[in-house]
C-alpha positions in Angstrom: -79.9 16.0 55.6 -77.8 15.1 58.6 -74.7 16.3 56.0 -76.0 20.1 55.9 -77.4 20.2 59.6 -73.0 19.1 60.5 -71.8 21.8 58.2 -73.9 24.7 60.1 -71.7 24.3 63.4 -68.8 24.4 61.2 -69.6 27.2 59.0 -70.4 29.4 62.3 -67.1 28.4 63.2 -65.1 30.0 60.2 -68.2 32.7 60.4 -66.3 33.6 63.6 -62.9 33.0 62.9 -63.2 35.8 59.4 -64.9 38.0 61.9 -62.1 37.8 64.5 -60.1 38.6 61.7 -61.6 41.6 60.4 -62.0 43.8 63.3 -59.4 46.3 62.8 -60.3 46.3 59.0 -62.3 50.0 58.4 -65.7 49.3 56.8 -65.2 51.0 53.8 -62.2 48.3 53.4 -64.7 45.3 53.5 -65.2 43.2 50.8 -68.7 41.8 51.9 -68.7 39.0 49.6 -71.1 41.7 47.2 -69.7 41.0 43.5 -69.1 45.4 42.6 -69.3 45.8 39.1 -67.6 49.5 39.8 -64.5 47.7 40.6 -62.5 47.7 37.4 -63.3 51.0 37.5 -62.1 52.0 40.4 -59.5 50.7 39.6 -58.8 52.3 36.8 -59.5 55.5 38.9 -57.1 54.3 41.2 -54.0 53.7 38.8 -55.1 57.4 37.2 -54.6 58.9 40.8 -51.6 57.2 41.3 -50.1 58.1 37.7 -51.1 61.6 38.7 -49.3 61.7 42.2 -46.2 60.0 39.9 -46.3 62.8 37.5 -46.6 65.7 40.0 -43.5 64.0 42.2 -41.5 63.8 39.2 -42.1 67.6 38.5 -41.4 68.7 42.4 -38.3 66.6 41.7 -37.4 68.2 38.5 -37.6 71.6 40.1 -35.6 70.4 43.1 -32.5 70.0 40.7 -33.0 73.1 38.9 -33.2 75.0 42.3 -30.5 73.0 43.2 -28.7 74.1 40.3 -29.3 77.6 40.5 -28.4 77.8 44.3 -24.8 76.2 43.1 -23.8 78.4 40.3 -24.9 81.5 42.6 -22.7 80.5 45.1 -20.0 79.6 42.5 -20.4 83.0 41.5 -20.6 84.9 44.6 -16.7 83.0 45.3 -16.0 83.9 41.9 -16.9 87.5 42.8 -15.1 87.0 46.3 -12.1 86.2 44.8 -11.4 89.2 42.2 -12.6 91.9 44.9 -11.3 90.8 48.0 -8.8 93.7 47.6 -11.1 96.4 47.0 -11.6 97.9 50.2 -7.8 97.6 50.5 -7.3 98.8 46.9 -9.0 102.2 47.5 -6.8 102.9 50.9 -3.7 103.1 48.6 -5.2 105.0 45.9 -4.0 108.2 47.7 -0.5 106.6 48.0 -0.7 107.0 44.3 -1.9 110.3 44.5 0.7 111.1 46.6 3.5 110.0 44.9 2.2 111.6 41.4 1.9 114.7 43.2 5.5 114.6 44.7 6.8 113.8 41.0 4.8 116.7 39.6 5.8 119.2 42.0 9.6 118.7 41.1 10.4 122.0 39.1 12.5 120.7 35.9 15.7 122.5 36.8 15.8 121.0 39.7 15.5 117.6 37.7 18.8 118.3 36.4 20.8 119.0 39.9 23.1 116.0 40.8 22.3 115.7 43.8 18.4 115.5 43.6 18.7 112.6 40.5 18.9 109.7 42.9 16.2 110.9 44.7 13.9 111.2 42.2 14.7 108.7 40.2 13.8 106.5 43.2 10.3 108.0 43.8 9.6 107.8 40.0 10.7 103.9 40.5 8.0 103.8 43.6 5.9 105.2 41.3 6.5 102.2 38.4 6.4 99.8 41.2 3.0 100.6 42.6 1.3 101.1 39.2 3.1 97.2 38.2 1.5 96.0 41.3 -1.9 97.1 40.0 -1.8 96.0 37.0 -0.8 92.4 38.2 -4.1 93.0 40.4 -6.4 93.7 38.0 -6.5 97.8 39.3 -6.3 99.9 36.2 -6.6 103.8 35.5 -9.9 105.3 34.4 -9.4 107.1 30.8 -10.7 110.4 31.4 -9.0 113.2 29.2 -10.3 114.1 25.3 -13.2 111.4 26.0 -16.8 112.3 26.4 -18.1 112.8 29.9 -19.5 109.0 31.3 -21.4 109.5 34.8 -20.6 105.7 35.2 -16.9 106.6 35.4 -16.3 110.2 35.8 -17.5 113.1 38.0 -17.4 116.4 36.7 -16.3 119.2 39.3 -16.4 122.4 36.9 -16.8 123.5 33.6 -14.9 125.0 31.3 -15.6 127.6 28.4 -13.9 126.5 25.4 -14.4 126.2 21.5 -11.3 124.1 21.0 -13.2 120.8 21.9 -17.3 119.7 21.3 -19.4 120.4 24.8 -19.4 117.7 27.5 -15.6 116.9 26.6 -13.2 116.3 28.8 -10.7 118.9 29.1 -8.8 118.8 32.8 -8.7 115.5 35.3 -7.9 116.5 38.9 -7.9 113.3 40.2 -7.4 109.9 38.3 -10.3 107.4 38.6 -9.6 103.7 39.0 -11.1 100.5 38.6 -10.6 96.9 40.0 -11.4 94.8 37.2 -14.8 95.7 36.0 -15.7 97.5 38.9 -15.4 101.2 39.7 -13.1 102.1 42.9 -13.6 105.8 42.4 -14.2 108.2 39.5 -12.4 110.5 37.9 -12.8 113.8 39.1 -12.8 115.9 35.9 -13.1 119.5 34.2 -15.6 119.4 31.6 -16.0 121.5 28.2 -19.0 124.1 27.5 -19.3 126.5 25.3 -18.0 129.8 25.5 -20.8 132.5 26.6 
């Protein structure tokens, strides 16, 4: 009996030292010595919540990249886009120049195409004229097809109509100002006479 009655001061003793240890433990942390019989469950419930969280962070991760993804072809093509219309604004200022010089070449009577002394000088304004519509071209700027083609709002403005039975209604007949576009983009219409019938 004197063995148990030396094991109680020492047993207090350890009672005291797991205490000491276990004050910053939360109580529903505790294992009280009580045998659960829940625990395998929850720990089963425990691994489901974590598979869960798993699952849900690999989706939020999935749709990062996507977004990701999307984000970097948009910007690709906004450069993209950038790139082929950088000149537009630019593009349209010199659209009259091109008016202009079709004008000058279209006021010329022909007789006076003939004179000697006004060859050089036309020939040089026509050569302007090749020039400019070369630089175009090689800048994706090209003429909008307007006359014998069916009106197209997305391309062509109509200023008049005219009476005719020589063409079907809605064709057009007259173009007083060439339209143009920069690449697939429209820079301006073509302002353009279109066919009606006859009253």
């Amino acid at each position: 009996m004197s063995n148990g009655n030396n094991n109680e001061p020492q047993d207090s003793a350890v009672d005291e030292e797991v205490a000491r240890e276990m004050e910053g433990v939360p109580e529903h942390l505790r294992d009280n010595g009580e045998d659960d019989e829940g625990g395998a469950d929850s720990l089963e419930d425990a691994l489901a919540s974590l598979r869960s969280d798993l699952e849900a962070a690999k989706q939020d991760a999935l749709y990062a990249r996507a977004e990701t993804q999307n984000v970097r072809r948009r910007m690709e093509k906004d450069i993209q886009d950038a790139r082929n219309y950088a000149a537009t604004g630019f593009a349209r200022d010199i659209l009259s120049v091109a008016d202009n010089l079709g004008r000058a070449l279209d006021a010329i009577p022909a007789e006076q195409r003939e004179d000697e002394k006004l060859k050089g000088f036309i020939a040089g304004i026509e050569a302007t004229r090749r020039e400019l519509d070369k630089v175009f071209t090689q800048n994706g700027i090209t003429r909008v097809a307007a006359m014998g083609m069916p009106l197209d709002p997305n391309e062509h403005q109509a200023m008049m109509e005219i009476p005719t039975d020589e063409v079907e209604p809605g064709t057009i007949v007259q173009e007083m100002q060439a339209g143009y576009k920069i690449k697939d983009r429209l820079l301006r219409p073509a302002m353009v006479g279109v066919a009606k019938k006859p009253d």
